[in-house]
C-alpha positions in Angstrom: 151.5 64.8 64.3 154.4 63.5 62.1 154.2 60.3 59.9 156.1 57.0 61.0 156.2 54.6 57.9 155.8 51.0 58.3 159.0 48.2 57.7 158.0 45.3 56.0 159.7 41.9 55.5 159.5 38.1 53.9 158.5 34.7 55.2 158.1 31.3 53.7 155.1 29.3 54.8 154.7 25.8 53.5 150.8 24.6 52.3 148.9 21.5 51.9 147.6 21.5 48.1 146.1 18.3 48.1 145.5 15.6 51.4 146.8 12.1 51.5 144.3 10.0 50.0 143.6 5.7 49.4 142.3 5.0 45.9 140.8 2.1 44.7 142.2 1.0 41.3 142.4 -1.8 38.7 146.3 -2.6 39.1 149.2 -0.8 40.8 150.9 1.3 38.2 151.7 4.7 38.5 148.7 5.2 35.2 146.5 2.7 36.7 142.9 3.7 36.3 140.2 3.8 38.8 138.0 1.1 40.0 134.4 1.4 39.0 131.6 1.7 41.9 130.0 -1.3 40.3 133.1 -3.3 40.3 133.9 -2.6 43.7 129.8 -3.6 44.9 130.8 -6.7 42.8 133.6 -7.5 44.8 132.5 -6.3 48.2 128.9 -8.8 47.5 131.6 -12.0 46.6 133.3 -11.6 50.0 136.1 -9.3 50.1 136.3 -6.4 53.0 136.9 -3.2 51.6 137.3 -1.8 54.6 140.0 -3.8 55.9 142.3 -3.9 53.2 145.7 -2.1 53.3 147.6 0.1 50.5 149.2 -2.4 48.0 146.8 -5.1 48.7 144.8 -6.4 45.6 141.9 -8.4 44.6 141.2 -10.8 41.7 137.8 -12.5 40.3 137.5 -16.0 39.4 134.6 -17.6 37.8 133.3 -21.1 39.0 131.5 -23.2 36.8 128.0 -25.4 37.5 128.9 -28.8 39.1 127.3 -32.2 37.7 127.0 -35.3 39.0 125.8 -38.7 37.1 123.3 -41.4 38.5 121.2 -44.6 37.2 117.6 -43.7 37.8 115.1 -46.1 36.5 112.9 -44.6 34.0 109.2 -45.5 32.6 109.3 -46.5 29.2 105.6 -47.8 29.2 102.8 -46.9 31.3 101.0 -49.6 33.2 97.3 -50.2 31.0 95.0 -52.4 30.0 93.2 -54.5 27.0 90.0 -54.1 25.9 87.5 -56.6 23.6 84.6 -55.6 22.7 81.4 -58.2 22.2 79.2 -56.4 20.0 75.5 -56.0 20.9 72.4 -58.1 19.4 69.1 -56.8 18.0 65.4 -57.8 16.7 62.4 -56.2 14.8 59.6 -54.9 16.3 55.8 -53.7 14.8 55.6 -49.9 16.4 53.3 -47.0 16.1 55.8 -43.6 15.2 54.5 -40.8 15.0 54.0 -38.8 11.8 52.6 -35.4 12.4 52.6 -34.0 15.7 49.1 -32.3 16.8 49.1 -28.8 16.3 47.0 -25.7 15.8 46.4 -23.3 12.7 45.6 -19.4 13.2 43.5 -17.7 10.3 43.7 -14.1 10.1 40.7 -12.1 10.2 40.9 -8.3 8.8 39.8 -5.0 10.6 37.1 -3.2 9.6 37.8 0.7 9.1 34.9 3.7 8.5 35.3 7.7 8.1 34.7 10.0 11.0 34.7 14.3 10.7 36.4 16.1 13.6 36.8 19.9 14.5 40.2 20.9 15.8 42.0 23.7 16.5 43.9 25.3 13.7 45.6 27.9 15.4 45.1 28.4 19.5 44.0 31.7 21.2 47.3 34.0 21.7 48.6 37.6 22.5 50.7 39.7 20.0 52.4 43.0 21.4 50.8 46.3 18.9 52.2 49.8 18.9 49.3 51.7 20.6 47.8 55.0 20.0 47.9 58.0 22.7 48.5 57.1 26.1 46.1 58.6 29.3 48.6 61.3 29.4 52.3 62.4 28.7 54.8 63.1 30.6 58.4 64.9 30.1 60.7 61.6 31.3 58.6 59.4 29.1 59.9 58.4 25.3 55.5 58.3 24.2 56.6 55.0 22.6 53.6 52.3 23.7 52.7 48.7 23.0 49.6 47.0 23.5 49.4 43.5 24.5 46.1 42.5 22.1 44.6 38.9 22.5 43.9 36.9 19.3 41.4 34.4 19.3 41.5 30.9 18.7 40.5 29.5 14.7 39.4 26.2 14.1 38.9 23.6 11.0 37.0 20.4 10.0 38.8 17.0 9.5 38.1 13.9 8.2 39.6 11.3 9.5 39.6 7.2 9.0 38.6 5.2 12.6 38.9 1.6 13.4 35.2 -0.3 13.8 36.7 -3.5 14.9 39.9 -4.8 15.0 41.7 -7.2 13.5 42.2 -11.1 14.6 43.0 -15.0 14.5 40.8 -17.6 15.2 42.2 -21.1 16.0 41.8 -24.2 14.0 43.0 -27.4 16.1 44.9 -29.9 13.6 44.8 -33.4 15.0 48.3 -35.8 15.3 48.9 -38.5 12.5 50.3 -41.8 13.6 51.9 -45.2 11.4 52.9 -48.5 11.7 56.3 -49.4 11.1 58.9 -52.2 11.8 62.1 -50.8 14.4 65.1 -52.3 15.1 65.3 -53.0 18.7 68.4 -54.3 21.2 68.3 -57.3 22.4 71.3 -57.8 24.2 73.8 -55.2 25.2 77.4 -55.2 23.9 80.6 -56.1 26.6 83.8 -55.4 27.1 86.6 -57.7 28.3 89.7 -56.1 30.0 93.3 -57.5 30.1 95.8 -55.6 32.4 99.6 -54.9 30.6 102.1 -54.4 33.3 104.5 -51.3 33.2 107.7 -51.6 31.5 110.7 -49.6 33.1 114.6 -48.5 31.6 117.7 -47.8 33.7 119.4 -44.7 32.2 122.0 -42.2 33.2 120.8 -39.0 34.6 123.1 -36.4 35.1 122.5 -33.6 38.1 123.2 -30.2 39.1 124.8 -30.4 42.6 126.1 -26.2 42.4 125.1 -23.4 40.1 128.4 -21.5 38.4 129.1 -18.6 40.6 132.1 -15.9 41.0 134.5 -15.7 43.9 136.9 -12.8 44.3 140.2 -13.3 46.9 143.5 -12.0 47.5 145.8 -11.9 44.3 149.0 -14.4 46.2 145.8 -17.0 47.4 146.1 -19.6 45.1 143.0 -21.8 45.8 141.3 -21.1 42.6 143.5 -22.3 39.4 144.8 -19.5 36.8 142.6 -20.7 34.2 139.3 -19.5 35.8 140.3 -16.0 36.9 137.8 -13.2 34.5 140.4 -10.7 34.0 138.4 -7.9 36.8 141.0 -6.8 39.8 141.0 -3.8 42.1 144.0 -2.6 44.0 144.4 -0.2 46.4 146.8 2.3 46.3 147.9 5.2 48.4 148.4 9.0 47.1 150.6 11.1 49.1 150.2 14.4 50.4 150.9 17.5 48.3 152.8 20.7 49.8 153.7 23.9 48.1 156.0 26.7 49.8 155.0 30.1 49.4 156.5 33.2 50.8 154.5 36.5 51.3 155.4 40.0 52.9 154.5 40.4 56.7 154.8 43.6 58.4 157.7 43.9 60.8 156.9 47.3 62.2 153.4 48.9 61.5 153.2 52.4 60.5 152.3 55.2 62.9 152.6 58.6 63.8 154.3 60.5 66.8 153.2 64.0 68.2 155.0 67.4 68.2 154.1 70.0 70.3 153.8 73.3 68.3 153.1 76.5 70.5 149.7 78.6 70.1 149.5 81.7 68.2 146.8 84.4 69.0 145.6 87.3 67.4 142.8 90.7 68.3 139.7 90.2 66.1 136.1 91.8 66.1 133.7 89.2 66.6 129.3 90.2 66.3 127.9 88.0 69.3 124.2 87.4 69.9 122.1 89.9 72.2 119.0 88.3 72.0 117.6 84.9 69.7 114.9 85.6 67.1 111.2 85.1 68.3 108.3 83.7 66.0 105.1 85.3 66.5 101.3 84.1 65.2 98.3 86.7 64.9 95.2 84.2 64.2 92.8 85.4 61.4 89.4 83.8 61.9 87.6 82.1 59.3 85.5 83.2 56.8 82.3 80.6 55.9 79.4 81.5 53.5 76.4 79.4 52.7 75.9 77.8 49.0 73.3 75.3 48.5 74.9 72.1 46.1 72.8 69.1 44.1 74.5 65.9 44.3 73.9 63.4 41.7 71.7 60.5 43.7 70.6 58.5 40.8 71.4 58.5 37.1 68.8 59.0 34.7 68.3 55.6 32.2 65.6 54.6 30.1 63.4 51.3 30.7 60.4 49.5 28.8 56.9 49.4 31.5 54.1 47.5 30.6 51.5 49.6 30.6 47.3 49.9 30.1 46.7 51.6 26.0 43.9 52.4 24.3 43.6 49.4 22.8 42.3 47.7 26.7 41.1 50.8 28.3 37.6 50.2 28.4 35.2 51.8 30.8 34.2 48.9 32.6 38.1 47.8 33.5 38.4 52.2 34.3 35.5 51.5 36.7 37.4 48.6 38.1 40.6 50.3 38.7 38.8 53.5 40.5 36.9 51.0 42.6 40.1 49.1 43.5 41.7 52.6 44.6 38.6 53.4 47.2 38.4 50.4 48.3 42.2 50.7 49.2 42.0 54.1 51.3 42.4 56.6 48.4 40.1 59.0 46.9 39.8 58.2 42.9 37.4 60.8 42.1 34.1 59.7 40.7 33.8 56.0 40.0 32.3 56.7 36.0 35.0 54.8 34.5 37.2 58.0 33.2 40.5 58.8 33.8 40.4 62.3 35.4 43.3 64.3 37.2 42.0 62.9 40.6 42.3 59.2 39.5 45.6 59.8 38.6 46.8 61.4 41.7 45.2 58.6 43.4 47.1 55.9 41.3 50.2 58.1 41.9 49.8 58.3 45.6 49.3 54.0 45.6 52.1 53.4 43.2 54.6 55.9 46.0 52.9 53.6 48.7 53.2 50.5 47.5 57.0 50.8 46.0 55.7 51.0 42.5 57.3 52.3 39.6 55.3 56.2 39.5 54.4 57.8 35.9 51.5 59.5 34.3 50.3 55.7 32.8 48.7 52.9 34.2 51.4 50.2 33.8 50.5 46.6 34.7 52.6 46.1 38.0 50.0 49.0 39.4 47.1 47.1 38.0 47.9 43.6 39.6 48.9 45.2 43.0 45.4 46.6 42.9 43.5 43.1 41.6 42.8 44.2 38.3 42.8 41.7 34.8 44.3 43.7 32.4 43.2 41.4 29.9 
């Protein structure tokens, strides 16, 4: 194949830069500046159709003040009212009993009357105080040997003296009677009057002036001269046109691609040794059986921890609650041993057996969750 290079050439192509566009702005020179969106909502709310307008057309604001008018109105100067004499009232003396001292009642205290009483109380209330114990029933490996003993503490008492109420304190009433006295009163004897005299209103006729039309703006067309000079606020929009903008570039273009045209060349041979496969390669498997041997493992099913158990010391482990706990065990199915209030191997085996039975924590002692499941006090 033999390489045909490409021919390559110029042509112009002109481009729109920037559209035609209408611009709203505050006068027609060439440096004009933009109309404000405000300014043109102003103008569009006092009338004028921003939609219809055409390029070179603008728009001027006038301002157009209140509007008065002047009337006679009869106004009040004096309120309709009326005169009033007064004829004073008349009295006389009277004799009349007054009163002087109302009836009324006195309370007198009476005192209580106190004595001495002796009283015995408590001083300090029966309790239980945990002791370190000595010697357990019996030891095993697992267990720290550390016990406490739950010991009750009676109650102590003292003798008070104390002051008691023999009767209680009072009032008794003493009735106070009302005190009376003769005395001369002024008295009315004829009531006083009024005499009225109506005054008619009096009335003025002023000038009033009225609003007949608030100040207001007005915008219009800038050759519409309806509105004088004087009143126009200085605000104007225009609209002007911006033409299209066109730039002509030129660029290369490809007149003839490149490509590539084919030339026979003839075939050459020459006589070589060549190693050609007689057979393919084969994979065979011998199978080796499996060898297994037996080994016994321990897997961890619980860690080992330490704990606090309540349990029955020397300090409560008398013969009669020893009795109480071997009876509990026969009478639940299991064979304590004799009942003689001893703990002997078989009473422990029997208490082991319950406590496996029953879910029970299981140790060498007799702790207290054994001794409730089987209905014994441990106190």
């Amino acid at each position: 194949m033999e390489e045909v290079p490409a021919v390559y050439g110029t042509e112009s192509e002109t481009l729109l830069v920037k559209p035609e566009a209408l611009v709203w702005k505050t006068s027609l020179d060439k440096n004009g500046i933009p109309a404000s969106q405000e300014l043109l909502a102003t103008a569009k709310k006092y009338g004028i159709n921003l939609d219809s307008a055409k390029p070179g057309m603008c728009y001027h604001e006038h301002y157009r003040p209140a509007q008065f008018t002047t009337e006679k109105q009869q106004v009040l100067v004096s309120e309709a009212s009326e005169n009033v004499d007064v004829v004073a009232a008349k009295y006389k003396y009277v004799e009349k009993q007054v009163l002087v001292s109302e009836a009324s009642t006195q309370l007198k205290e009476i005192p209580a009357v106190y004595g001495w009483e002796e009283e015995t109380v408590i001083d300090k209330p029966a309790h239980t105080v945990w002791k370190k114990g000595t010697g357990p029933i019996q030891r095993i490996d697992e267990a720290t040997g550390e016990i406490m003993c739950l010991v009750e503490v009676p109650a102590t008492y003292k003798t008070i003296r104390k002051r008691v109420l023999k009767s209680p304190a009072g009032t008794e009433t003493i009735e106070i009677p009302a005190k009376y006295k003769t005395v001369k009163v002024r008295v009315l004897a004829e009531n006083p009057k009024e005499v009225k005299t109506q005054i008619p209103a009096q009335y003025k006729t002023v000038d009033v002036t009225q609003k007949v039309a608030d100040a207001s703006f007005v915008w219009h067309e800038v050759h519409n001269m309806q509105e004088p000079a004087t009143t126009r606020t200085g605000a104007k929009i225009c609209l002007t046109k911006q033409p299209a903008v066109y730039k002509t570039v030129k660029r290369r273009v490809v007149k003839t691609p490149a490509s590539t045209r084919k030339i026979d060349i003839p075939a050459e041979y020459k006589s070589v040794k060549v190693r050609k496969l007689v057979s393919k390669p084969e994979e065979k498997r011998i199978l080796i059986p499996a060898e297994y041997k037996t080994i016994t493992l321990q897997d961890l099913d619980k860690d080992g921890y330490m704990e606090w158990r309540s349990i029955l010391c020397e300090t409560n482990m008398t013969g009669r609650r020893i009795s109480a706990i071997q009876s509990a065990l026969k009478k639940a199915g299991y064979n304590p041993g004799p009942i003689d209030g001893v703990i002997g191997e078989q009473t422990i085996i029997a208490v082991n057996a319950f406590q496996k039975d029953k879910g029970l924590p299981v140790d060498k002692y007799l702790n207290l969750e054994t001794l409730k499941a089987l209905g014994v006090s441990a106190r």
